[in-house]
N, C-alpha and C positions, 0 to 999 in steps of 0.2 A: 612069717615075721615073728610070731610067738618064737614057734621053733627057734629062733636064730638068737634071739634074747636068752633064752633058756639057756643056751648051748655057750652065752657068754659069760652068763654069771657061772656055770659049771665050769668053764676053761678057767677062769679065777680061781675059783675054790682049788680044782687038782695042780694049777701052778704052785699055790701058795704050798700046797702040801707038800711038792716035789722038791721047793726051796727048804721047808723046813728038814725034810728026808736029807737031802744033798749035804746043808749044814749040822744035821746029825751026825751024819757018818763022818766028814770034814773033821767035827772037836768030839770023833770018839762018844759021841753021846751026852758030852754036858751041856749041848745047847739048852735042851730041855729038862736038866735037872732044876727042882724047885727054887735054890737058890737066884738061878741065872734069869729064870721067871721074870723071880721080884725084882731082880735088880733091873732089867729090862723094863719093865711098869715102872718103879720108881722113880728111875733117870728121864724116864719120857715122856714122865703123867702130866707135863706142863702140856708136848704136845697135842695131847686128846686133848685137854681144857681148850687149846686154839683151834682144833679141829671141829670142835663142839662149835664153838663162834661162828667158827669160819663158814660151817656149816648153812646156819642162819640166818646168815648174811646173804648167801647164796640161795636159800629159798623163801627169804621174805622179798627180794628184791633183784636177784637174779646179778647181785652185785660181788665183788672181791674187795678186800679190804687189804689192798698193800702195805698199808703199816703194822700189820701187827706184830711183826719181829722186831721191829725196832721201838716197838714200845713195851715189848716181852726187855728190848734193852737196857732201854730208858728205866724203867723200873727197879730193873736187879741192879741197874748201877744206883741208885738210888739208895735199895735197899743197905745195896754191899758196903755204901759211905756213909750209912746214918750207924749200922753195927760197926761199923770201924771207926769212925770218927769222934762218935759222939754216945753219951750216953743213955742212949734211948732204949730201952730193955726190948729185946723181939717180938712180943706179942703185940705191942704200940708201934713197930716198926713196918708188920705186918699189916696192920690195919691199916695205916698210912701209904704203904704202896698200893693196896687194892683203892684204895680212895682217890690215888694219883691215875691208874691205871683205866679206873672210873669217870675221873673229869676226862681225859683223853677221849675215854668214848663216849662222851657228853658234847665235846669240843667236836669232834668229827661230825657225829649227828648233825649236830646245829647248823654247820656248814653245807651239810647234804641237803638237810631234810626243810630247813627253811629260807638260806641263800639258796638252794638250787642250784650249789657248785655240783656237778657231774661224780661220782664217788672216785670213779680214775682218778682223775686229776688232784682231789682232795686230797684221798687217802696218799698217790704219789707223794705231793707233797709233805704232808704228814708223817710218812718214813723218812722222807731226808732231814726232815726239822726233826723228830725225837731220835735220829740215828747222830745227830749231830748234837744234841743237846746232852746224850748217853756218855759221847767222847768229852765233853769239856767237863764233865762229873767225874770220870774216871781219870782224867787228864791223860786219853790213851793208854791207862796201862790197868792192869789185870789187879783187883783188889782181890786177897784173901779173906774169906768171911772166917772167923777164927769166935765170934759167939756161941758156947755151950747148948746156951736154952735152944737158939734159933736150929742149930746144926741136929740138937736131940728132936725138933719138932718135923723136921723134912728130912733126917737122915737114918729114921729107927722106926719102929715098929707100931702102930698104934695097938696099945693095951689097954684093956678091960680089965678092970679090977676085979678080983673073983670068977673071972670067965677064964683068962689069960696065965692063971698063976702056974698050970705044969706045962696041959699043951695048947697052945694059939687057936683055938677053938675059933675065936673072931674072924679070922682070914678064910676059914672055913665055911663059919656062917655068910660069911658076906660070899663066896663065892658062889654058893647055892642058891641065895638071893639073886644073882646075874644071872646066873643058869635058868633060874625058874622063871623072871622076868623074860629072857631073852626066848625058851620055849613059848611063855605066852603070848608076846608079840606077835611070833612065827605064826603059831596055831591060830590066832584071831586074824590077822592080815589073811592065811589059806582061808578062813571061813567067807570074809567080807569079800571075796573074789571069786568064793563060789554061787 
């Protein structure tokens, strides 16, 4: 039974690797140049933040939480009409959707955790009300976010002053920081099993 567990977390790891080989050879090698990296983390560092959630959700309670895309909706339409509409500077825009995005998971809780509506049915729910509540904000159609400040804070690089000024040393530092983190996980989990 060990055996066989072993043997499926290793079938993952060499698939993954094979995918990555295959799509190397596929784009000539730029899959993994640095560039293509970031841009791959950047554009999809929303979804590890819901994977993280989702995660949680799944081991405090053995539950799934089907709204969360549509309140991943709800939000950025939200956001995309308060920088578009009005003139609310981004960092107050910001703050205000995490705080929207907030009471939702306040709102759902409460339904869970002290009606004792079932989380299926809640959360169900819950997606098709902020998936519809996302459409009548955006009135069905695609707003362009066109704010400077907002697009330089999720579209560019974070810089250190003094650290960052010839080369990116920060991406480097924090990357070491994951690696060494991510080693001592590994290495404490083999101990605590030994």
């Amino acid at each position: 039974m060990k055996l066989q567990t072993t043997l499926k977390k290793y079938t993952m790891v060499i698939a993954l690797v094979l995918v990555f080989i295959l799509f190397s050879i596929l784009t000539q090698g730029r899959l993994l140049k640095a560039q293509n990296m970031s841009n791959l983390l950047l554009q999809n560092s929303y979804v590890l933040v819901l994977a993280c959630g989702m995660l949680l959700c799944i081991l405090t309670g053995g539950n799934v939480d089907l709204s969360v895309g549509s309140t991943v909706c709800l939000v950025g339409a939200l956001c995309a009409q308060l920088l578009d509409k009005t003139s609310v500077p981004a960092i107050p825009t910001i703050l205000i959707c995490l705080a929207v995005g907030a009471l939702i998971g306040v709102w759902q809780g409460f339904w869970i955790g002290y009606v004792h509506i079932p989380p299926f049915i809640c959360t169900l729910s819950g997606m098709f009300l902020f998936r519809g509540i996302g459409r009548v904000i955006l009135s069905s159609k695609t707003v362009p976010v066109k704010n400077q400040s907002f697009l330089n804070i999720f579209a560019s690089y974070i810089q250190v002053p003094g650290l960052d000024d010839k080369i990116k040393w920060s991406a480097f530092i924090v990357g070491v920081v994951v690696a060494a983190g991510l080693l001592i996980s590994f290495f404490l989990g083999r101990a605590s099993k030994a």
